[in-house]
C-alpha beads as a LAMMPS data file, in Angstrom:
LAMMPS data file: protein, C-alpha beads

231 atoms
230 bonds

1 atom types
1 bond types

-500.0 500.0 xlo xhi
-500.0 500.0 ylo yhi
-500.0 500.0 zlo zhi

Masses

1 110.0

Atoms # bond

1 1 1 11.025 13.535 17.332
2 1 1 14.930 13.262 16.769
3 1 1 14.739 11.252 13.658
4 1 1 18.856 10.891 13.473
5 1 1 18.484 8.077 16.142
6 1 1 16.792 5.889 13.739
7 1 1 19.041 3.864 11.794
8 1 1 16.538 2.251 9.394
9 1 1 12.991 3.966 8.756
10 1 1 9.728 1.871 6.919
11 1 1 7.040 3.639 5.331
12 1 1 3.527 2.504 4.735
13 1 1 2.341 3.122 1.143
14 1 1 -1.058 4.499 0.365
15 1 1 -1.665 7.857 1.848
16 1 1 1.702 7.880 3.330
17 1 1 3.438 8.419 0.207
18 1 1 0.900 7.922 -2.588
19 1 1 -2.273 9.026 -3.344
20 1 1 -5.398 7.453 -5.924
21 1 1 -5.525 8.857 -9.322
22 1 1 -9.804 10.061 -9.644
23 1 1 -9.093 9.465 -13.335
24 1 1 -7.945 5.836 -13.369
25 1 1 -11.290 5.373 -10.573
26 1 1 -13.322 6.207 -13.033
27 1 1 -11.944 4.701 -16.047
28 1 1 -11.943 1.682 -13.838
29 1 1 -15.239 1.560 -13.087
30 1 1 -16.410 1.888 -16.347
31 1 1 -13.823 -0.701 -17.771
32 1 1 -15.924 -3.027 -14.821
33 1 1 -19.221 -2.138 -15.976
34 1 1 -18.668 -2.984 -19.618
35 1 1 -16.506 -6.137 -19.025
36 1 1 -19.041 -7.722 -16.821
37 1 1 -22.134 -6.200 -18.118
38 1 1 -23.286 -4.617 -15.490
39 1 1 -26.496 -2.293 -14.852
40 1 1 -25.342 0.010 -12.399
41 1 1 -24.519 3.535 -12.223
42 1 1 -20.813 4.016 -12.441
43 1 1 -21.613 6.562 -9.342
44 1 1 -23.005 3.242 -7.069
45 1 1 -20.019 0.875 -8.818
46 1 1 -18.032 3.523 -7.109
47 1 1 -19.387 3.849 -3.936
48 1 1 -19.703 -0.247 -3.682
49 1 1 -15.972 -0.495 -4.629
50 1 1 -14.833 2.025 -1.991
51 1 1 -17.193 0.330 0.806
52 1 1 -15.474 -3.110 -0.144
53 1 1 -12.106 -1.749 -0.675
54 1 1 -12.832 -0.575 3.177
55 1 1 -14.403 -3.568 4.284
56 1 1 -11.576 -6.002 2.931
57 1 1 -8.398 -3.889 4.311
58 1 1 -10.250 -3.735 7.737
59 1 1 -10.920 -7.578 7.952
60 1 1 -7.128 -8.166 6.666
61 1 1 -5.937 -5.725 9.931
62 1 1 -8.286 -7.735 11.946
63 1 1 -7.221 -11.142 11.242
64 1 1 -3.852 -9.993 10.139
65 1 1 -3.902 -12.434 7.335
66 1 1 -3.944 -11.140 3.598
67 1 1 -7.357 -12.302 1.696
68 1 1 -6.831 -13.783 -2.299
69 1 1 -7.196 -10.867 -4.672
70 1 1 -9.002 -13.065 -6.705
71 1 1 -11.760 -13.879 -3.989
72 1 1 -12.142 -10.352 -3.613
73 1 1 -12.858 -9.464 -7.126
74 1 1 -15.178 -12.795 -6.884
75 1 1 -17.190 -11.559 -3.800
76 1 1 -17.489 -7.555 -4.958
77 1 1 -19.102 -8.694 -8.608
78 1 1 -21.072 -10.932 -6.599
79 1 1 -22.271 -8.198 -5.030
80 1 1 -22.917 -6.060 -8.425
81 1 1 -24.704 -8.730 -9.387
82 1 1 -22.849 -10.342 -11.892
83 1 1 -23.335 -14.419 -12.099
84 1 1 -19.706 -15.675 -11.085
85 1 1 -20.668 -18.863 -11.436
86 1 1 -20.314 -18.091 -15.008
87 1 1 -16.731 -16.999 -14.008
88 1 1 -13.775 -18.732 -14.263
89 1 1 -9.848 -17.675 -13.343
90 1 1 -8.871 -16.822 -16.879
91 1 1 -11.737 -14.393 -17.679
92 1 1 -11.296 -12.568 -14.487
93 1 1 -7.730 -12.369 -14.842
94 1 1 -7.959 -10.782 -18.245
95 1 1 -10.130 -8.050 -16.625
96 1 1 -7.033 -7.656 -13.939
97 1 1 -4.692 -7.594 -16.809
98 1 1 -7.012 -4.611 -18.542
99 1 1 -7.061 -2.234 -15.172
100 1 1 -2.916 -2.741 -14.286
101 1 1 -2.811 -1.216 -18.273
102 1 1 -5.560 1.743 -16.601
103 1 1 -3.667 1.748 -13.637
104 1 1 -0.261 2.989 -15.428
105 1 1 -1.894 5.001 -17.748
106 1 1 -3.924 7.151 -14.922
107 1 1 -1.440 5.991 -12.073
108 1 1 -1.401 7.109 -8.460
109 1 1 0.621 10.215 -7.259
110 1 1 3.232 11.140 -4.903
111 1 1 1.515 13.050 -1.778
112 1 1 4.724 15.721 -2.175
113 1 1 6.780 15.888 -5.162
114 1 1 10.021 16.199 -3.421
115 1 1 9.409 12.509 -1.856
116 1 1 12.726 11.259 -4.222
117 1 1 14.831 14.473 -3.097
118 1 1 13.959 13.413 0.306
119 1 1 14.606 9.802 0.219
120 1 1 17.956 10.517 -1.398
121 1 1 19.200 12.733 1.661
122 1 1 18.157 9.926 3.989
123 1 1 19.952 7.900 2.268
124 1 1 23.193 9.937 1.780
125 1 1 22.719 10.524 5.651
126 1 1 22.965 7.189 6.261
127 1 1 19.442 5.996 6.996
128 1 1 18.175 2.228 4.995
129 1 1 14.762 3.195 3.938
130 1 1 11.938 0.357 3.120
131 1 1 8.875 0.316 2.456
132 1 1 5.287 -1.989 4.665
133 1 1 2.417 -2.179 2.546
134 1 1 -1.080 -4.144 2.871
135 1 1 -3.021 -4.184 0.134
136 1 1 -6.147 -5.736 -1.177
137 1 1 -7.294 -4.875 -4.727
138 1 1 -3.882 -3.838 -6.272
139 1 1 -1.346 -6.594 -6.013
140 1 1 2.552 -5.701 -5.487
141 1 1 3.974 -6.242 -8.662
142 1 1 1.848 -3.165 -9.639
143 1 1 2.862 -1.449 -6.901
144 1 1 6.830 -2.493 -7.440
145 1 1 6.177 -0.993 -11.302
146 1 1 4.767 2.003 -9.694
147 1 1 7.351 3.233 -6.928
148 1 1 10.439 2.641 -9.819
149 1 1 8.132 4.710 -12.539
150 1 1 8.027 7.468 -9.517
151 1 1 11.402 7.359 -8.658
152 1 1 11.363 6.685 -4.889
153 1 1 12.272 2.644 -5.634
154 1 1 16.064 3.020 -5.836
155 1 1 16.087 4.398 -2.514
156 1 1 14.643 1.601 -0.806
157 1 1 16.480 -1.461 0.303
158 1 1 13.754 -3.979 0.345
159 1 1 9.784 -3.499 -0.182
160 1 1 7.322 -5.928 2.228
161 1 1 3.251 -6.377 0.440
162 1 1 0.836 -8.229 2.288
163 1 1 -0.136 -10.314 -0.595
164 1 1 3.618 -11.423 -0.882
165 1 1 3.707 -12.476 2.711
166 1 1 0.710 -13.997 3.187
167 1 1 0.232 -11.488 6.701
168 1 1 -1.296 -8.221 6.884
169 1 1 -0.657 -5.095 9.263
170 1 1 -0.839 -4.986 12.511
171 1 1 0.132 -8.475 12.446
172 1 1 3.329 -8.957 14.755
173 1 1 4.678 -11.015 12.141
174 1 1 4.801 -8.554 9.282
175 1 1 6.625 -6.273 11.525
176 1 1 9.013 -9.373 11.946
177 1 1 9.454 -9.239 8.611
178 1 1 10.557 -5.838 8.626
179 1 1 13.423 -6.083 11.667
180 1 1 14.649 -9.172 9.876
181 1 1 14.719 -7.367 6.546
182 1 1 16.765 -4.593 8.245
183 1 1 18.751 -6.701 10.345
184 1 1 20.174 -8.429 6.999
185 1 1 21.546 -4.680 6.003
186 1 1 23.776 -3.971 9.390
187 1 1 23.248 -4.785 12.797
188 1 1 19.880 -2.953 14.249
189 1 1 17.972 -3.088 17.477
190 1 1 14.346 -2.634 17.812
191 1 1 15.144 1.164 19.180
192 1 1 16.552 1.776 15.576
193 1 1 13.823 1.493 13.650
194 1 1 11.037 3.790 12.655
195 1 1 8.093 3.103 10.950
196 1 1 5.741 5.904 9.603
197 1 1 2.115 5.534 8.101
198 1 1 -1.503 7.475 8.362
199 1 1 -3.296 3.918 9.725
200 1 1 -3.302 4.464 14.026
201 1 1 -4.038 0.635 14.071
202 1 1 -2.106 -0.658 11.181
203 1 1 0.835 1.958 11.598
204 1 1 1.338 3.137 14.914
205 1 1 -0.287 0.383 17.167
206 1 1 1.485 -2.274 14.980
207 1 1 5.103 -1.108 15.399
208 1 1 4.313 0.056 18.796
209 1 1 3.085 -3.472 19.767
210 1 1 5.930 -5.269 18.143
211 1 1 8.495 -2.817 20.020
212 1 1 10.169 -0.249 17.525
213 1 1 9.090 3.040 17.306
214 1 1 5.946 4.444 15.092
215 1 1 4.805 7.640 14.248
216 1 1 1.469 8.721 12.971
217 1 1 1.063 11.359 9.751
218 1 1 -0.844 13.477 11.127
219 1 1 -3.718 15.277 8.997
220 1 1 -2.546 17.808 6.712
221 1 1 1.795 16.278 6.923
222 1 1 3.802 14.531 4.645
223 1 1 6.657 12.698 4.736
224 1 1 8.538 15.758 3.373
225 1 1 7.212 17.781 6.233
226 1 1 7.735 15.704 8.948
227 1 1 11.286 15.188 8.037
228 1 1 11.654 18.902 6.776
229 1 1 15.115 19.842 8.389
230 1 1 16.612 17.029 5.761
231 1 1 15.802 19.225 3.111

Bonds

1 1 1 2
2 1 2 3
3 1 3 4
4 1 4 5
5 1 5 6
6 1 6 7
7 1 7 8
8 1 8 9
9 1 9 10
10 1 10 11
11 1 11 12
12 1 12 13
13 1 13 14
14 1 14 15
15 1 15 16
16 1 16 17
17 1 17 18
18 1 18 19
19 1 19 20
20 1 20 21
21 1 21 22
22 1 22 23
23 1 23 24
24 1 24 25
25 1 25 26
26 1 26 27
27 1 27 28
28 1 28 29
29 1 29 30
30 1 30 31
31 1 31 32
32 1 32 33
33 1 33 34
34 1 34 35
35 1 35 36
36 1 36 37
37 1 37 38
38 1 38 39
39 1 39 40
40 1 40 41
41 1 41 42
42 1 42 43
43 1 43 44
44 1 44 45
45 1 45 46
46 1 46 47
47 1 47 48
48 1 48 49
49 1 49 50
50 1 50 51
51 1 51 52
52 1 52 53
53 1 53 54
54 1 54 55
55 1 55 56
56 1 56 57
57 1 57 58
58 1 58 59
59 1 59 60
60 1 60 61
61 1 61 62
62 1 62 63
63 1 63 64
64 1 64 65
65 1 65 66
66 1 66 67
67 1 67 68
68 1 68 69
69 1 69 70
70 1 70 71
71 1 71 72
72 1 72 73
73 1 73 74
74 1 74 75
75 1 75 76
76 1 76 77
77 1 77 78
78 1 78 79
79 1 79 80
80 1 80 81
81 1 81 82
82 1 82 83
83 1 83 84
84 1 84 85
85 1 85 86
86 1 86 87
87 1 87 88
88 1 88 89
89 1 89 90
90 1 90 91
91 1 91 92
92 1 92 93
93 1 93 94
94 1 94 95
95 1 95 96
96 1 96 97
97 1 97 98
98 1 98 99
99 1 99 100
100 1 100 101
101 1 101 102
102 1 102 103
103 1 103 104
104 1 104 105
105 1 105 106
106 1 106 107
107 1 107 108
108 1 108 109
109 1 109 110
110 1 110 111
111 1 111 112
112 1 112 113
113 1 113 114
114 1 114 115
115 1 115 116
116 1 116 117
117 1 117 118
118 1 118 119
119 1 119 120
120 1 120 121
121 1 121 122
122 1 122 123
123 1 123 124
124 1 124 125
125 1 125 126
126 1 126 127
127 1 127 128
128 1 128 129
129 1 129 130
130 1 130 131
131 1 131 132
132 1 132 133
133 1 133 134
134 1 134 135
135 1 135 136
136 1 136 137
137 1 137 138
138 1 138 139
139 1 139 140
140 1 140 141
141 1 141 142
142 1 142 143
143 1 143 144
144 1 144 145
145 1 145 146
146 1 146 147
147 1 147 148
148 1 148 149
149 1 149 150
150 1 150 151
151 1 151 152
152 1 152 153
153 1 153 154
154 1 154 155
155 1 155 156
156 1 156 157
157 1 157 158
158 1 158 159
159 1 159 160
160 1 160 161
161 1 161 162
162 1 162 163
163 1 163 164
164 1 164 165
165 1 165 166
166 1 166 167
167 1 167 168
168 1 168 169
169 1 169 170
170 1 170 171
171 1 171 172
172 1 172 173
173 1 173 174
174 1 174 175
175 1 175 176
176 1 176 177
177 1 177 178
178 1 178 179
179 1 179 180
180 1 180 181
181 1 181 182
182 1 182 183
183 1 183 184
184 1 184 185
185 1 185 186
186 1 186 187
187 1 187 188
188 1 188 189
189 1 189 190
190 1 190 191
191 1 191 192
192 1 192 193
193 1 193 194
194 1 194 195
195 1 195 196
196 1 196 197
197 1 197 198
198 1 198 199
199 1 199 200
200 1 200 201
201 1 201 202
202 1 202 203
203 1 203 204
204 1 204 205
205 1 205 206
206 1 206 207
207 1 207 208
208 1 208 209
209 1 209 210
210 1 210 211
211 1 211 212
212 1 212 213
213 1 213 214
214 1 214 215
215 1 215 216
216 1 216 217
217 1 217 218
218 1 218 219
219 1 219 220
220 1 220 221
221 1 221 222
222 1 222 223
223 1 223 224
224 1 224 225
225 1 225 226
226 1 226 227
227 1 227 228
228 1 228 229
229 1 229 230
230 1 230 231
């Protein structure tokens, strides 16, 4: 693919550019199991929270709507177990407030450590970057703290979360959201834009559908390595 064509270029977010941190996982879990008293096996808290984690992303790409992040909390303790009618917003949110402190101190990674030196020579070449993210259990201002902690923010002209929009991806209107976003920077068509994620439904299908172009990491590429003759 001649990526020079492409005047502006997206990227999704997790396992695009980012990866989970096992560390804060597990500190997470066990955080869970002590703030809500619960008798479970950090193994099966695990193994729940990755199943609901799954289930809740694929029901946001279905509908293309964005579900509460504090209904989702609600309905996974519910499922540990754990009496939420005993629950109320303040509680929970002080449990939310405990795991974004975990979630900086055991944070996610960058999938290739040369992501910044990357996004700075598509930048000096001209290319806006931005960034498309859905997300479920992590809310964006999280994710906003993250990106500027691993020095990819600065290169990006504007950042689009689900949970800020109120859509999810494939959605035709999130990808709206990102021509209009680019079309506020300089004058773009549809056939300048690229977005790039790992999600064939949510990624590729999604851009496709709406009419720019999307490409697919494939298994085993990064962003680095796709765009490796920028470096």
């Amino acid at each position: 693919m001649e990526f020079q064509k492409f005047s502006h270029i997206s990227f999704d977010l997790w396992l695009t550019l980012i990866q989970s941190n096992p560390e804060y996982k597990q500190k997470r879990n066990r955080l869970m199991i002590e703030f809500f008293g619960i008798d479970k096996d950090p193994a099966l808290v695990d193994e729940a929270y990755n199943k609901f984690d799954s289930l809740f992303n694929g029901i946001n790409e279905i509908t293309g709507g964005n579900l509460d992040p504090y209904e989702l909390w609600l309905i996974f303790l519910n499922h540990l177990d754990v009496d939420i009618k005993k629950m109320n917003v303040e509680y929970l949110q002080s449990f939310i407030d405990e795991t974004e402190k975990l979630f900086f101190d055991y944070h996610p990674t960058l999938l290739d450590a040369q992501t910044p030196q990357l996004f700075e020579r598509l930048v000096n070449k001209g290319h806006t970057l931005s960034l498309l993210c859905n997300t479920a259990f992590t809310k964006s201002p999280f994710l906003k703290r993250l990106l500027a902690h691993l020095g990819i923010a600065q290169y990006l002209s504007f950042q689009l979360y689900s949970d800020e929009m109120g859509y999810s991806k494939p959605n035709i209107k999130v990808y709206e959201a990102l021509f209009n976003n680019a079309s506020q920077i300089k004058a773009v068509t549809k056939a300048d834009i690229l977005h790039i994620g790992d999600n064939p439904i949510a990624d590729l299908w999604g851009a496709t559908n709406f009419g720019i172009t999307g490409r697919l990491l494939l298994p085993g590429e990064t962003v680095v390595t796709v765009f490796k003759e920028y470096l």
